[in-house]
N, CA, C and O atoms as a printed pandas DataFrame, in Angstrom:
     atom_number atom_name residue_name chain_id  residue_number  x_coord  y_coord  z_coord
0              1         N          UNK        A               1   63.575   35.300  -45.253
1              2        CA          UNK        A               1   62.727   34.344  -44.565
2              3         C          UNK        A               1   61.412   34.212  -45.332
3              4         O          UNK        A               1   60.898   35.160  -45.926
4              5         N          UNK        A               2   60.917   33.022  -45.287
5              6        CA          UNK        A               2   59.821   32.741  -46.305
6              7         C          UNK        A               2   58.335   33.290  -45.646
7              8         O          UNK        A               2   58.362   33.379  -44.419
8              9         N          UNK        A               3   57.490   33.538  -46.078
9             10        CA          UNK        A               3   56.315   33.880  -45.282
10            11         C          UNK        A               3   55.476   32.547  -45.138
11            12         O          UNK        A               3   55.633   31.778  -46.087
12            13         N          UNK        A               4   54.805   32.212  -44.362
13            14        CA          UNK        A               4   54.134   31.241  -43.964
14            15         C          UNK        A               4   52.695   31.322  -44.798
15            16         O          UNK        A               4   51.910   32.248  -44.999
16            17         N          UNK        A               5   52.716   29.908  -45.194
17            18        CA          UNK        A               5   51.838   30.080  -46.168
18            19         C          UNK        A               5   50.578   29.229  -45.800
19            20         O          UNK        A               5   49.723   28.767  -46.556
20            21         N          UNK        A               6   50.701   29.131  -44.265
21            22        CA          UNK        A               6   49.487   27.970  -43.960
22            23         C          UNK        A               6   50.354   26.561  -43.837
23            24         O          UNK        A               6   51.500   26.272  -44.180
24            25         N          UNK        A               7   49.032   25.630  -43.037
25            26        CA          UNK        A               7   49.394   24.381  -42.837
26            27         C          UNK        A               7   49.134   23.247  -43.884
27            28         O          UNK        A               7   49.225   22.029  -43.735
28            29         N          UNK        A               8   48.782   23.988  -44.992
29            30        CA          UNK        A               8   48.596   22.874  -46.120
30            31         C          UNK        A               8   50.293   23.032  -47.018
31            32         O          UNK        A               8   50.556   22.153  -47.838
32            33         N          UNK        A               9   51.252   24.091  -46.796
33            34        CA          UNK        A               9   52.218   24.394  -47.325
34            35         C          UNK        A               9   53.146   23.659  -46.337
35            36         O          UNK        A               9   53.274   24.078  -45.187
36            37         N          UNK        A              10   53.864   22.444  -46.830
37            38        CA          UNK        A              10   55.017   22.038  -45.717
38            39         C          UNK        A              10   56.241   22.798  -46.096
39            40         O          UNK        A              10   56.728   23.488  -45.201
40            41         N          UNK        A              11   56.749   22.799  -47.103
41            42        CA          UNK        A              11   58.087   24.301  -47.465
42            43         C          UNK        A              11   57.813   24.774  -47.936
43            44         O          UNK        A              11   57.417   24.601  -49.089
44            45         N          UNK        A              12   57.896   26.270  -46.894
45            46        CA          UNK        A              12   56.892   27.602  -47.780
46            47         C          UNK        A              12   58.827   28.321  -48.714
47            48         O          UNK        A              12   59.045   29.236  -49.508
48            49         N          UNK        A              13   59.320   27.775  -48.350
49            50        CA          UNK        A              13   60.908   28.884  -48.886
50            51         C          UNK        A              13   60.664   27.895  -50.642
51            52         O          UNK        A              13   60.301   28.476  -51.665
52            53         N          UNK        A              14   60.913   26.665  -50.587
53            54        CA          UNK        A              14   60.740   26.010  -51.923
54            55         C          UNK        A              14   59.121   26.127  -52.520
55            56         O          UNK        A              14   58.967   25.899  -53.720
56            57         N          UNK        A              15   58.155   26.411  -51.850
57            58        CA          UNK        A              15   57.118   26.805  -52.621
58            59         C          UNK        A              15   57.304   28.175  -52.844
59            60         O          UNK        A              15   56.733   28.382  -53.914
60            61         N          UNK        A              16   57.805   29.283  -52.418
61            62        CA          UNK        A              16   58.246   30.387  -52.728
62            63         C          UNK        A              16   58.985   30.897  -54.087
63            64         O          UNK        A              16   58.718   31.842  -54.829
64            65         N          UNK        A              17   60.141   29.796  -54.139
65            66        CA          UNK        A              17   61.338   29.756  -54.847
66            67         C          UNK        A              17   60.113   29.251  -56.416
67            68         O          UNK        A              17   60.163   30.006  -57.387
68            69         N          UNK        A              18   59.362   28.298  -56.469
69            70        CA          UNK        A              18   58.708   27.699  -57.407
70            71         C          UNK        A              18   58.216   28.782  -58.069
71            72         O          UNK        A              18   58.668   29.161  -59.149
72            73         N          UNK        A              19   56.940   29.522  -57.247
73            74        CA          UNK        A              19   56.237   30.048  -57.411
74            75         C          UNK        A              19   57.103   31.391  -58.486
75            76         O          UNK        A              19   56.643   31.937  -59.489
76            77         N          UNK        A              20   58.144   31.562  -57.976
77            78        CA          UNK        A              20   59.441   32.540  -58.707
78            79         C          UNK        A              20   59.471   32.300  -60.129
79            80         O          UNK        A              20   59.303   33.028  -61.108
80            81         N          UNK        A              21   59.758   30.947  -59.954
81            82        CA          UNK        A              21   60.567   30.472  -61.392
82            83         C          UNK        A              21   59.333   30.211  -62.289
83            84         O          UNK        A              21   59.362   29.666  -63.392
84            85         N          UNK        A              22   58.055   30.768  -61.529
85            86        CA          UNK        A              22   56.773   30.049  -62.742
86            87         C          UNK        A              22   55.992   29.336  -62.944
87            88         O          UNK        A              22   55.157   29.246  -63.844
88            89         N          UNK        A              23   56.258   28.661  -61.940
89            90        CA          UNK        A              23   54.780   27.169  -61.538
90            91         C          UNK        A              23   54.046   27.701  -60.888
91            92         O          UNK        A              23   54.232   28.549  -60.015
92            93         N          UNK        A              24   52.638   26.986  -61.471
93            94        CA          UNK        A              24   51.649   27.449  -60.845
94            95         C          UNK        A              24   51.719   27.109  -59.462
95            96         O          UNK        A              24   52.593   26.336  -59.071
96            97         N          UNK        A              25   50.544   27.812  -58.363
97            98        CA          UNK        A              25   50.424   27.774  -57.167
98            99         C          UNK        A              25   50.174   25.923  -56.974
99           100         O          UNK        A              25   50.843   25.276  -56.168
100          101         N          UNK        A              26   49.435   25.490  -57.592
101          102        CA          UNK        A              26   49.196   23.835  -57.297
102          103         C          UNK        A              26   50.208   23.095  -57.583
103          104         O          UNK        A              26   50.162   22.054  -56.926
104          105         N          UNK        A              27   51.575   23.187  -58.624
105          106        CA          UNK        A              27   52.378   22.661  -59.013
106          107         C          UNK        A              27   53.247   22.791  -58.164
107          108         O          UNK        A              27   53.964   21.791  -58.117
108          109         N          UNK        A              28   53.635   23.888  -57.173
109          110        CA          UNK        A              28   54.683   24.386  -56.203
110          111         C          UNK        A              28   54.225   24.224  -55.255
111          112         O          UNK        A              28   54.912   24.698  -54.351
112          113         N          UNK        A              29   52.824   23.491  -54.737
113          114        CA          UNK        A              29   52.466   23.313  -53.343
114          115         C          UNK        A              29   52.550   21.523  -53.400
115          116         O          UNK        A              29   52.437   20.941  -52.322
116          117         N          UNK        A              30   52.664   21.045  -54.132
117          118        CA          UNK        A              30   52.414   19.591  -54.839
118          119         C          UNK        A              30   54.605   19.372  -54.717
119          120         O          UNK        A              30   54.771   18.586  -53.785
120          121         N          UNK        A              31   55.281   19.568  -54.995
121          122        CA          UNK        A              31   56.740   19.894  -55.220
122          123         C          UNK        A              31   56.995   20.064  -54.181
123          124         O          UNK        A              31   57.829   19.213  -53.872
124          125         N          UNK        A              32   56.621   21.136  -52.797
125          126        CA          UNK        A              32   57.116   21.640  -51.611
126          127         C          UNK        A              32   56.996   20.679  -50.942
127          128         O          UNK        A              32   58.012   20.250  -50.395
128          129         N          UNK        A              33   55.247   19.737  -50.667
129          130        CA          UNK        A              33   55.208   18.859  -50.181
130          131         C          UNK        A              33   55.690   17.844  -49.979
131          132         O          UNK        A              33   55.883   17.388  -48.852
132          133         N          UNK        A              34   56.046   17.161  -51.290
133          134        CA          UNK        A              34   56.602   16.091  -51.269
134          135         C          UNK        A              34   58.291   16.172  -50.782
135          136         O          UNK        A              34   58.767   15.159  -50.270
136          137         N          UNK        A              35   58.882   17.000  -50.902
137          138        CA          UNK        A              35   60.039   17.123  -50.919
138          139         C          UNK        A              35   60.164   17.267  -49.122
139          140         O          UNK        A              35   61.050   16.736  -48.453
140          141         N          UNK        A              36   59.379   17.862  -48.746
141          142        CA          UNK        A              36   59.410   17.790  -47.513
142          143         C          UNK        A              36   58.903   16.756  -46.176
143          144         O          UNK        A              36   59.090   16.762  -44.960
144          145         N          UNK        A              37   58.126   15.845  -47.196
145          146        CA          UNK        A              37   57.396   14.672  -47.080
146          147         C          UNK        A              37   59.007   13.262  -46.915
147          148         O          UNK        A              37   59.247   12.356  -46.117
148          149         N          UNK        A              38   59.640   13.755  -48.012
149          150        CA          UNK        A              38   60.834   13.122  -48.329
150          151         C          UNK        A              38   59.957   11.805  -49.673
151          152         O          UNK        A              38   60.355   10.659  -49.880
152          153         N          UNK        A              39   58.753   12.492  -50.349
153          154        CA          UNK        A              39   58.592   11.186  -50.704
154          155         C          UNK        A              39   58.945   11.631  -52.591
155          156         O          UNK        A              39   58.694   10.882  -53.536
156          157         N          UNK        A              40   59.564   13.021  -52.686
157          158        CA          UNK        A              40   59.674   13.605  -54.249
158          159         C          UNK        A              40   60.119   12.383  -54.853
159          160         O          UNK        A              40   60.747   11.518  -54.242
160          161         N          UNK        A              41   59.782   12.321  -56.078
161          162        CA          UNK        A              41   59.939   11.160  -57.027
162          163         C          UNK        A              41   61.087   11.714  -58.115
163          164         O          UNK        A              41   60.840   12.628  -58.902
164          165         N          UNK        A              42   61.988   11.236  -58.064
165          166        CA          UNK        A              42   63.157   11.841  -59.241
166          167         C          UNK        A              42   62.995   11.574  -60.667
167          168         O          UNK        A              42   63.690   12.044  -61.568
168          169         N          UNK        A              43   61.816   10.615  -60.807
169          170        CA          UNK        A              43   61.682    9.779  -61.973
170          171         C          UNK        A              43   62.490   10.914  -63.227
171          172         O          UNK        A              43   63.387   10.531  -63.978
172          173         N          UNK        A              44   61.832   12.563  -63.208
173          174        CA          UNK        A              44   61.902   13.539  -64.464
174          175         C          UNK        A              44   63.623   13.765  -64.594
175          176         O          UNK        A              44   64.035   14.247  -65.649
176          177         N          UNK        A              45   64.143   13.579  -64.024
177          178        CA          UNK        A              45   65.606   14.100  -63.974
178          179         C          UNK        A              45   66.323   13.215  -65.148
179          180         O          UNK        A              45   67.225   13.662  -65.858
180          181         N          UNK        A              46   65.755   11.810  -65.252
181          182        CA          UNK        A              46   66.408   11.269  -66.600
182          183         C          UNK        A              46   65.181   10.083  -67.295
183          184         O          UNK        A              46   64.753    8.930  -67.359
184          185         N          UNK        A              47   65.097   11.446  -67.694
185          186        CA          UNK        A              47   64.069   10.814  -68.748
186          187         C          UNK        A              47   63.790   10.304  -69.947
187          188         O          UNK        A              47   62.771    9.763  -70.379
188          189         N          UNK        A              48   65.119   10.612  -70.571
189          190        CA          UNK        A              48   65.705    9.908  -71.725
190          191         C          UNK        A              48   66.225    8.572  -71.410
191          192         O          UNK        A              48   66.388    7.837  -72.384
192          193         N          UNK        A              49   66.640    7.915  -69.782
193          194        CA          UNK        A              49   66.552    6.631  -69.603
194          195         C          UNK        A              49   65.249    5.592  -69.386
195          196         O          UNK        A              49   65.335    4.411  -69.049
196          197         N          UNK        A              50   64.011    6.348  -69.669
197          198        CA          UNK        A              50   62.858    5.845  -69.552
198          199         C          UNK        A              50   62.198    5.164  -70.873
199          200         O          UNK        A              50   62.627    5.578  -71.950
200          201         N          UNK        A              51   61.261    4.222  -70.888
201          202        CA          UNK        A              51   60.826    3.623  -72.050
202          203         C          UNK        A              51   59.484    5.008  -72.421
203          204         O          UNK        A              51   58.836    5.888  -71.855
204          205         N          UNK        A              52   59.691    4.425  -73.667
205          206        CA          UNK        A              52   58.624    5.648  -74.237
206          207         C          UNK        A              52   57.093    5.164  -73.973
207          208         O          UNK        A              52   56.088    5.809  -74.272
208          209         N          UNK        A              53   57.139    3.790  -73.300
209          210        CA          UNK        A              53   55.728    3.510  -72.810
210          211         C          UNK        A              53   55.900    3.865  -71.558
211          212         O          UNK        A              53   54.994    3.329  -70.922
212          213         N          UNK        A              54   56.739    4.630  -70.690
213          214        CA          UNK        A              54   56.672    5.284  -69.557
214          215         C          UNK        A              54   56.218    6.844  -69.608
215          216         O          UNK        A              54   55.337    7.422  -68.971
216          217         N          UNK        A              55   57.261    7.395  -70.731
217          218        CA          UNK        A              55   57.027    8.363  -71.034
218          219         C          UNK        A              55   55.387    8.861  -71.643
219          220         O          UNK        A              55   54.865    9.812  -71.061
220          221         N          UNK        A              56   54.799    8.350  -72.538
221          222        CA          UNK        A              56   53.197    8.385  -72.904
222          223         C          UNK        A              56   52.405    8.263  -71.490
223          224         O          UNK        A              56   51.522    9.095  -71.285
224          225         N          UNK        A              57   52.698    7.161  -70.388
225          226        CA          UNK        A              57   52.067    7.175  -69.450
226          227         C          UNK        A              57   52.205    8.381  -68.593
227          228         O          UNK        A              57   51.166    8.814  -68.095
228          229         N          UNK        A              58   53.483    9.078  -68.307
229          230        CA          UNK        A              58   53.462    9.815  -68.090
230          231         C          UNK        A              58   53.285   11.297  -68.479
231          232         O          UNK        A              58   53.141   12.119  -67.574
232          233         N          UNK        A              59   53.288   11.749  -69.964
233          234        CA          UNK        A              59   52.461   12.998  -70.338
234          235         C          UNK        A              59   50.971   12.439  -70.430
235          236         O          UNK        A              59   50.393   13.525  -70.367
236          237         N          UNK        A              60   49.962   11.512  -70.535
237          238        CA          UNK        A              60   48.744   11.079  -69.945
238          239         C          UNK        A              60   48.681   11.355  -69.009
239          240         O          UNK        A              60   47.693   12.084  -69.093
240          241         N          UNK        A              61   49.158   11.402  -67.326
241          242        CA          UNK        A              61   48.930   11.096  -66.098
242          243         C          UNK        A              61   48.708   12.973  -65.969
243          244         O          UNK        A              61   47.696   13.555  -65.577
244          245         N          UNK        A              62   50.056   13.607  -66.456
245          246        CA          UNK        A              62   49.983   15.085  -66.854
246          247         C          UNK        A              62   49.355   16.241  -67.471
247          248         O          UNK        A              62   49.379   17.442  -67.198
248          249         N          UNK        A              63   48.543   15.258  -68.767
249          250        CA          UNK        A              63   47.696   15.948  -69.416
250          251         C          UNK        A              63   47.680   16.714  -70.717
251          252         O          UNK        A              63   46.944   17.573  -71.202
252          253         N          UNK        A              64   49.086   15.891  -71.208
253          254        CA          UNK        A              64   49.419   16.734  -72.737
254          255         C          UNK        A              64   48.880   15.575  -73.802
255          256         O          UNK        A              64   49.108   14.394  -74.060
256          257         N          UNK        A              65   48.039   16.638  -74.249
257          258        CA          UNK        A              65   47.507   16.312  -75.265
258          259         C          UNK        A              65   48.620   15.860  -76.986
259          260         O          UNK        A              65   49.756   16.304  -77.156
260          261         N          UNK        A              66   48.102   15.204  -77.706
261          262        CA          UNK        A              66   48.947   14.559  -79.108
262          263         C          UNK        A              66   50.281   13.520  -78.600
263          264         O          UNK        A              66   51.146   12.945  -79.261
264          265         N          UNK        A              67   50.041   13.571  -77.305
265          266        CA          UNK        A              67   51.192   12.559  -76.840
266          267         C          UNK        A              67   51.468   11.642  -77.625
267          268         O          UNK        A              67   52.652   11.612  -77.959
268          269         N          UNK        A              68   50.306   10.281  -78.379
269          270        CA          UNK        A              68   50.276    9.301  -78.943
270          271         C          UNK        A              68   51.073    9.770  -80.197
271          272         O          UNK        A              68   51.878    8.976  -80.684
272          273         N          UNK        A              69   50.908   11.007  -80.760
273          274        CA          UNK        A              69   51.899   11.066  -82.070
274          275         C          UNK        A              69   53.163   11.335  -81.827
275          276         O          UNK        A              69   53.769   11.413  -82.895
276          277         N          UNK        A              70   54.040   11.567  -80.647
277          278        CA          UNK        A              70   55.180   12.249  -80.383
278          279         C          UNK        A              70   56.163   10.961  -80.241
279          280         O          UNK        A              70   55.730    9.843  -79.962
280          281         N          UNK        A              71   57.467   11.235  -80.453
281          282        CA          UNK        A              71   58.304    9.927  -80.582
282          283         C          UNK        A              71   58.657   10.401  -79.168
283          284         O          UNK        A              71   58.040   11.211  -78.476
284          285         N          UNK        A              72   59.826    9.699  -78.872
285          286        CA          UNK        A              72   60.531    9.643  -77.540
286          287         C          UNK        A              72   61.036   10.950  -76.758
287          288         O          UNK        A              72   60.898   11.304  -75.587
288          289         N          UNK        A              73   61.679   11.531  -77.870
289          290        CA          UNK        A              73   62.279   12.778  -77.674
290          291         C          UNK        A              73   61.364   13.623  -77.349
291          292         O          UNK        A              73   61.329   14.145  -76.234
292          293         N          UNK        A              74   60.064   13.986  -78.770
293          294        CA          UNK        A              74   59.237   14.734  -77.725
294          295         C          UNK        A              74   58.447   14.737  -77.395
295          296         O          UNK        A              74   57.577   15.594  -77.545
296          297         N          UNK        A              75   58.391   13.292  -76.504
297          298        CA          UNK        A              75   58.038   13.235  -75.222
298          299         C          UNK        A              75   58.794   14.055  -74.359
299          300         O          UNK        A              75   58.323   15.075  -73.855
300          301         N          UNK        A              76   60.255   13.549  -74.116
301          302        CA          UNK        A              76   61.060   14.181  -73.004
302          303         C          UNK        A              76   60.757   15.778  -72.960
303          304         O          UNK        A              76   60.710   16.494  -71.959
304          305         N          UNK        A              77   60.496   16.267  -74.805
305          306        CA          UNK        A              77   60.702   17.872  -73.960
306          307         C          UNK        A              77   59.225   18.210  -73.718
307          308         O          UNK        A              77   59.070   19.191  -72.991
308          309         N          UNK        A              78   57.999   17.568  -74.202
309          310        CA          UNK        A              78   57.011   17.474  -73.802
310          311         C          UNK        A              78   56.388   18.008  -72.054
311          312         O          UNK        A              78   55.793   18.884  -71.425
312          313         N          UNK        A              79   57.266   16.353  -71.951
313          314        CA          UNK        A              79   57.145   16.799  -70.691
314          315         C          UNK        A              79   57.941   17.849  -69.680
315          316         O          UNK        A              79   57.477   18.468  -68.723
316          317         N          UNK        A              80   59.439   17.847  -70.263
317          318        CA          UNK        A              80   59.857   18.956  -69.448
318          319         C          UNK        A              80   59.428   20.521  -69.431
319          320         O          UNK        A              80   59.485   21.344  -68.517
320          321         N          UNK        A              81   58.952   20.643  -70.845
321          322        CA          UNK        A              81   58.138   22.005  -71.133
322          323         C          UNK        A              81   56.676   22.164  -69.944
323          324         O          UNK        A              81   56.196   23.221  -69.535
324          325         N          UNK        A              82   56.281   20.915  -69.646
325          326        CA          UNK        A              82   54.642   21.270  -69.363
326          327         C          UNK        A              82   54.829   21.787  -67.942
327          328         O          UNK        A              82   55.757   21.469  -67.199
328          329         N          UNK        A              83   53.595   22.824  -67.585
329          330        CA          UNK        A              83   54.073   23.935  -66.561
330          331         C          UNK        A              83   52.608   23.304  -65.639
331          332         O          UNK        A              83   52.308   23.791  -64.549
């Protein structure tokens, strides 16, 4: 059973599980929410079907730096790497 993590935590078992695998506390309270919100965005799951002017917008929105020199690809692991 998950411990209750407060009312700013809507799934404390998947912010739990996060927090496991390595995301930071803001990344796994940001993830729990939404998912429990029902509003999680799947966009990352295929991201090699995305334009690479999605992809730049999105390691920008994220915060990885040299984005502008990276081709498509790494972008994708770009972003799947960033924690």
């Amino acid at each position: 059973m998950a411990r209750d993590h407060g009312p700013q935590i809507k799934d404390d078992k998947l912010y739990e599980d996060l927090l496991d695998q390595g995301n930071s506390k803001e990344k796994a309270a940001r993830i729990a929410n939404a998912r429990a919100a029902g509003t999680l965005d799947h966009r990352g799951t295929h991201l090699e079907d995305r334009t690479k002017s999605d992809l730049v917008r999105e390691a920008r929105e994220i915060g990885i730096k040299g984005r502008s020199k990276l081709d498509k690809a790494g972008l994708v692991k770009a972003i799947r790497d960033h924690t």
